[in-house]
Structure formats: C-alpha cells, structure tokens
N, CA, C and O atoms as a GROMACS GRO file, in nm:
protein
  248
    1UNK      N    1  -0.338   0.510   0.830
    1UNK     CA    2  -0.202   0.482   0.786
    1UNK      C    3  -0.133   0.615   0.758
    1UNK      O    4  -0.181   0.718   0.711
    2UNK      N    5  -0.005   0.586   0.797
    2UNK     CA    6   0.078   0.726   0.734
    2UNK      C    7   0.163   0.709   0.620
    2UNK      O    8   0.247   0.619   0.623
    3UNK      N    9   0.150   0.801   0.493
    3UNK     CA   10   0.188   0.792   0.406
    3UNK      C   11   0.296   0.903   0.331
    3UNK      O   12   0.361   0.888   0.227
    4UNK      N   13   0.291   1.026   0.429
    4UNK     CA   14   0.352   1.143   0.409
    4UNK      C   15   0.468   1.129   0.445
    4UNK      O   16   0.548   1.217   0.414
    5UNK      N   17   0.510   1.023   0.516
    5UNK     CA   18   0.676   0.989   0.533
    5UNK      C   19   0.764   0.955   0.373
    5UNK      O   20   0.887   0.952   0.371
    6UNK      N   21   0.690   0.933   0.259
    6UNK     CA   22   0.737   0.825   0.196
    6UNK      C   23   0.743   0.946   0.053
    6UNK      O   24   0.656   1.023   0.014
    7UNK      N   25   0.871   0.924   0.006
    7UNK     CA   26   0.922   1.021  -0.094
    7UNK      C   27   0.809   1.057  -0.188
    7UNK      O   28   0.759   1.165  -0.221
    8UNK      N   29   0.785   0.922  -0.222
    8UNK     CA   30   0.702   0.918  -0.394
    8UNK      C   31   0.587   0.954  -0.397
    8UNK      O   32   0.500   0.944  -0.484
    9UNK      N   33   0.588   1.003  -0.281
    9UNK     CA   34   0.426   1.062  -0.263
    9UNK      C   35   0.422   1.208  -0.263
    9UNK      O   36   0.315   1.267  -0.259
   10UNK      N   37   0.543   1.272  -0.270
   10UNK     CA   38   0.542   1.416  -0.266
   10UNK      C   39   0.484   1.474  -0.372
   10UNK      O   40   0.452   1.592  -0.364
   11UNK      N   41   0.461   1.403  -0.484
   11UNK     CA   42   0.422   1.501  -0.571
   11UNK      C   43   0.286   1.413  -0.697
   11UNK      O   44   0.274   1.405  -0.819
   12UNK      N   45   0.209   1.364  -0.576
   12UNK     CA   46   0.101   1.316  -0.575
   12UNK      C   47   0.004   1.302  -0.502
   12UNK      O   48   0.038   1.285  -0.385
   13UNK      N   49  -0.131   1.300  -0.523
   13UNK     CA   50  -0.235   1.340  -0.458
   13UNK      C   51  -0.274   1.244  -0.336
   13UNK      O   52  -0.342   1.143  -0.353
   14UNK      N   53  -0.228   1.281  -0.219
   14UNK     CA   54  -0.217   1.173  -0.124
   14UNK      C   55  -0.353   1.154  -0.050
   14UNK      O   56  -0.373   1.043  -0.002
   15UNK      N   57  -0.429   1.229  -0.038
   15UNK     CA   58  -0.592   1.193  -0.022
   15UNK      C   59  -0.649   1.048  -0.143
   15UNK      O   60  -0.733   0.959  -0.127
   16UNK      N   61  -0.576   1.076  -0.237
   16UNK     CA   62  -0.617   0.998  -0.318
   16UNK      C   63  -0.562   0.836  -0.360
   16UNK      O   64  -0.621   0.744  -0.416
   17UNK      N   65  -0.433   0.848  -0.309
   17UNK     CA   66  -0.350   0.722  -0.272
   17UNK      C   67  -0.386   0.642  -0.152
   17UNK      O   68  -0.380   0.521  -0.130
   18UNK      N   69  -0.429   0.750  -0.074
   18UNK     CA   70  -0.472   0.665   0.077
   18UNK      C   71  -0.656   0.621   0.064
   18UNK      O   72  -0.721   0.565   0.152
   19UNK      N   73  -0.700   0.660  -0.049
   19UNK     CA   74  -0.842   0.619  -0.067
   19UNK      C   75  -0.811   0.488  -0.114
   19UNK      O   76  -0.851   0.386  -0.058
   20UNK      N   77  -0.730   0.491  -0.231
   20UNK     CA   78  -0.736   0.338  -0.288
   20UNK      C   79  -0.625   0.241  -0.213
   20UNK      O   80  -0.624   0.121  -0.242
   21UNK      N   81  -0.540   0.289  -0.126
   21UNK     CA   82  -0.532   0.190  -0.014
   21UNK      C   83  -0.625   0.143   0.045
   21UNK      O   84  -0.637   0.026   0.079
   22UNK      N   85  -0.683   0.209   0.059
   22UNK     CA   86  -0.811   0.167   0.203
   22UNK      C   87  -0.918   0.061   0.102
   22UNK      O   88  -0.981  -0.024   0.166
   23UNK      N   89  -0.932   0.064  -0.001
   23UNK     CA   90  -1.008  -0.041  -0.108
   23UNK      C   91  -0.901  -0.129  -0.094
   23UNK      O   92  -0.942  -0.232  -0.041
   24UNK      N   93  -0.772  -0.135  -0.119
   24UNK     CA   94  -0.646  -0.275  -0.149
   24UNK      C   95  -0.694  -0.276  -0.013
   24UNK      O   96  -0.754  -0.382  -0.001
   25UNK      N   97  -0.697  -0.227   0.071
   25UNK     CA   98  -0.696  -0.310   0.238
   25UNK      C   99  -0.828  -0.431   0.267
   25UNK      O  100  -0.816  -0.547   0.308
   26UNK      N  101  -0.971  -0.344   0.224
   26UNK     CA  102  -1.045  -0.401   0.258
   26UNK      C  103  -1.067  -0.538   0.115
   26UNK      O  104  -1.124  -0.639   0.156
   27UNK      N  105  -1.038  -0.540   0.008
   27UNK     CA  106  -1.027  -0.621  -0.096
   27UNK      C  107  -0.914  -0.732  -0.063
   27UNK      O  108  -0.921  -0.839  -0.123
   28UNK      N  109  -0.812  -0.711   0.028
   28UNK     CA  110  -0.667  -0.784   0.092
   28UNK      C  111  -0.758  -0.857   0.180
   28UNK      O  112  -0.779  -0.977   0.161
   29UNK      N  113  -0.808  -0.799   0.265
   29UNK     CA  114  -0.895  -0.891   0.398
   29UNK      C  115  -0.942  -0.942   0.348
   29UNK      O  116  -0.877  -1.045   0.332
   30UNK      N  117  -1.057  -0.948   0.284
   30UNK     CA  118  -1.152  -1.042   0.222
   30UNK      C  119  -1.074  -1.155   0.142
   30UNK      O  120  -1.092  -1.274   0.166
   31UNK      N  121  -0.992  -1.110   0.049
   31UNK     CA  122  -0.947  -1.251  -0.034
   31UNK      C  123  -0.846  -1.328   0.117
   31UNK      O  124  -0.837  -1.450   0.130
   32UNK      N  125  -0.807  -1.267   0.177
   32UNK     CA  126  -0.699  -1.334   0.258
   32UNK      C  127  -0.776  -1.443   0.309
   32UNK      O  128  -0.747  -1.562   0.294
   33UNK      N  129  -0.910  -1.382   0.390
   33UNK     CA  130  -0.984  -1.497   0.472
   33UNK      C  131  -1.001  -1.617   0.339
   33UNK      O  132  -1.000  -1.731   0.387
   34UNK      N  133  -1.012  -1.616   0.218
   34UNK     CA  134  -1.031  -1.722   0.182
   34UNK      C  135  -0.922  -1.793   0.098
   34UNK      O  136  -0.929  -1.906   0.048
   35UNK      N  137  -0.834  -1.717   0.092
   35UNK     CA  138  -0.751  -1.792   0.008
   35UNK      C  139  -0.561  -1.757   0.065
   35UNK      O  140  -0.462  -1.777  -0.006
   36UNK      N  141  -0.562  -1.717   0.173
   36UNK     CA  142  -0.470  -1.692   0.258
   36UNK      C  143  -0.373  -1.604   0.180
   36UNK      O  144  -0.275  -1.678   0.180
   37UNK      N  145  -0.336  -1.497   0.115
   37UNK     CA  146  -0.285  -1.431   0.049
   37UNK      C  147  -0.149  -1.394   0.126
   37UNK      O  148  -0.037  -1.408   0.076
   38UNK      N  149  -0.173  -1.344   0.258
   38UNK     CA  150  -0.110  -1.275   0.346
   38UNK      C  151  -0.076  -1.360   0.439
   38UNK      O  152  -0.178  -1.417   0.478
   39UNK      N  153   0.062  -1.414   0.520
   39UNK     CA  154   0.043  -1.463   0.697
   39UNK      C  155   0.011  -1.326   0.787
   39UNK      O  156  -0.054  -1.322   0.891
   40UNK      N  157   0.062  -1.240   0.732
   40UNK     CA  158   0.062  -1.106   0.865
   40UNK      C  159  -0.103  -1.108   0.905
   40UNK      O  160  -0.209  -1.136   0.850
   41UNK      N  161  -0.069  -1.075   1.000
   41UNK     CA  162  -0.204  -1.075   1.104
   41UNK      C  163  -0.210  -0.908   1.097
   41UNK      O  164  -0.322  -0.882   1.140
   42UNK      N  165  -0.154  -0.804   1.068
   42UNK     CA  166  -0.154  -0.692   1.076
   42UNK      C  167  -0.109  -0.637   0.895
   42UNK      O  168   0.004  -0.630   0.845
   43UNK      N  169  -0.235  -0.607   0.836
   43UNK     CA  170  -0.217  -0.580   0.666
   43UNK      C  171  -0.197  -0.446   0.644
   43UNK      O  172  -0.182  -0.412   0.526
   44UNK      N  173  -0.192  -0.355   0.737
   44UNK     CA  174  -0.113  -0.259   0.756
   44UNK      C  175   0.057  -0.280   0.709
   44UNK      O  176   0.116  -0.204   0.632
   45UNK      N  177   0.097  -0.357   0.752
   45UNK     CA  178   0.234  -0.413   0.771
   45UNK      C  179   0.307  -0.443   0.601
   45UNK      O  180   0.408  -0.406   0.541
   46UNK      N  181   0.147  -0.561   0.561
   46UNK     CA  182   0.212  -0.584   0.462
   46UNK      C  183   0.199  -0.472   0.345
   46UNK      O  184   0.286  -0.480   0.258
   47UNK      N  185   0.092  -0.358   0.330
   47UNK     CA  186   0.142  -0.291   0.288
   47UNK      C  187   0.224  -0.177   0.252
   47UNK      O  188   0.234  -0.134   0.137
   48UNK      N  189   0.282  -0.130   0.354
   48UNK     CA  190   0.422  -0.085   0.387
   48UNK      C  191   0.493  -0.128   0.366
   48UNK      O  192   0.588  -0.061   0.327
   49UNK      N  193   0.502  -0.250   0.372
   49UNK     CA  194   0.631  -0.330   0.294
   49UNK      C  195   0.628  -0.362   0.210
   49UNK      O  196   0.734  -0.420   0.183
   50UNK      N  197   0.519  -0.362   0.085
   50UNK     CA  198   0.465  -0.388  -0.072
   50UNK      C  199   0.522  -0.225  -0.126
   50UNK      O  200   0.580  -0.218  -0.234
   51UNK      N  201   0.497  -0.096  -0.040
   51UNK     CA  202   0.509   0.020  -0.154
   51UNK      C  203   0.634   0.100  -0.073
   51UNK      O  204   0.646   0.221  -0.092
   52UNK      N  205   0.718   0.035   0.010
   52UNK     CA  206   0.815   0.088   0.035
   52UNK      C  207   0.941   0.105  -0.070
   52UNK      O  208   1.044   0.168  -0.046
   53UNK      N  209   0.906   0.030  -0.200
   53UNK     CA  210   1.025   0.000  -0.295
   53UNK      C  211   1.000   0.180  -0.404
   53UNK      O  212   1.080   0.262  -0.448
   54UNK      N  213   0.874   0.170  -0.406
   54UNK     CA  214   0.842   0.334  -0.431
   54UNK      C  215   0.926   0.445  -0.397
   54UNK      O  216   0.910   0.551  -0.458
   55UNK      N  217   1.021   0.433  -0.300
   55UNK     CA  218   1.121   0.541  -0.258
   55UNK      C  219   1.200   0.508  -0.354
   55UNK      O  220   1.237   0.598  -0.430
   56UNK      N  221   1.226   0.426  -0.367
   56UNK     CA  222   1.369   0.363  -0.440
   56UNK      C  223   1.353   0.372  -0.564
   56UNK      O  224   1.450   0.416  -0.625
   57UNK      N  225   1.277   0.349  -0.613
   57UNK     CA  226   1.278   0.318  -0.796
   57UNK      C  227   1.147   0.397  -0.867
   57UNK      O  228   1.029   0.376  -0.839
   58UNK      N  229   1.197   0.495  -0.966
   58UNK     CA  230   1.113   0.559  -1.010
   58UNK      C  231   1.037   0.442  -1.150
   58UNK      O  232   1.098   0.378  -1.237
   59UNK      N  233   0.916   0.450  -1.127
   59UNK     CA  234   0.810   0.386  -1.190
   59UNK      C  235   0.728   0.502  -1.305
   59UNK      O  236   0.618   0.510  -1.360
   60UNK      N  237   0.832   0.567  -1.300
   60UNK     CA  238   0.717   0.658  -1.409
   60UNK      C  239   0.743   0.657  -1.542
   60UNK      O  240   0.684   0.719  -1.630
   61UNK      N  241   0.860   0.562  -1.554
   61UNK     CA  242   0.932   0.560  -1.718
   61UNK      C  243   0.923   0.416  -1.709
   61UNK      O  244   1.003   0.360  -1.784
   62UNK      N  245   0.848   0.336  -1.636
   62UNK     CA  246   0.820   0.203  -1.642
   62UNK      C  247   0.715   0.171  -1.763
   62UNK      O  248   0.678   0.055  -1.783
   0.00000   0.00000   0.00000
C-alpha cells in the first residue's frame, strides 16, 4: 500500500503505520469471512477510504 501520498503521515513514523495496517488488514479478512464486516472485495480500498479523513481533520487535540 502507499501511504506517503497522505498529509498526516508526514510527521510520523510511516514504517510503523504501514506495520499496523498490515495487522488491521489481516485481522479485517479474517473477521470479514465470518461476520461480513466489509462488501469490498478489495480491503485495500476500504482502507483508504477509512483513513483518508486523516488529511482533513487533525486528531491530535481529539
């Protein structure tokens, strides 16, 4: 996945964001097969579209 496009990542450890994606990915597949979480057939997709709001809204005074 590419993640270096995406603002909120500039000034965070992106080896380390894309590790615990890759756990939400494989933890996403697994619950999906049993409890259908996702329709996308491609979970790539849906998470790009889960942390795309990250450009937009700073979460650090959340």
């Amino acid at each position: 996945m590419i993640f270096k496009d995406y603002d909120f990542l500039q000034n965070h450890d992106l080896k380390n964001f894309e590790e615990k994606i890759k756990i939400y990915k494989e933890l996403l597949s697994k619950f999906n097969r049993i409890h259908n979480l996702t329709h996308l057939k491609n979970i790539d997709e849906n998470i790009f579209d889960s942390i795309k709001i990250l450009d937009f809204y700073d979460f650090s005074k959340a």
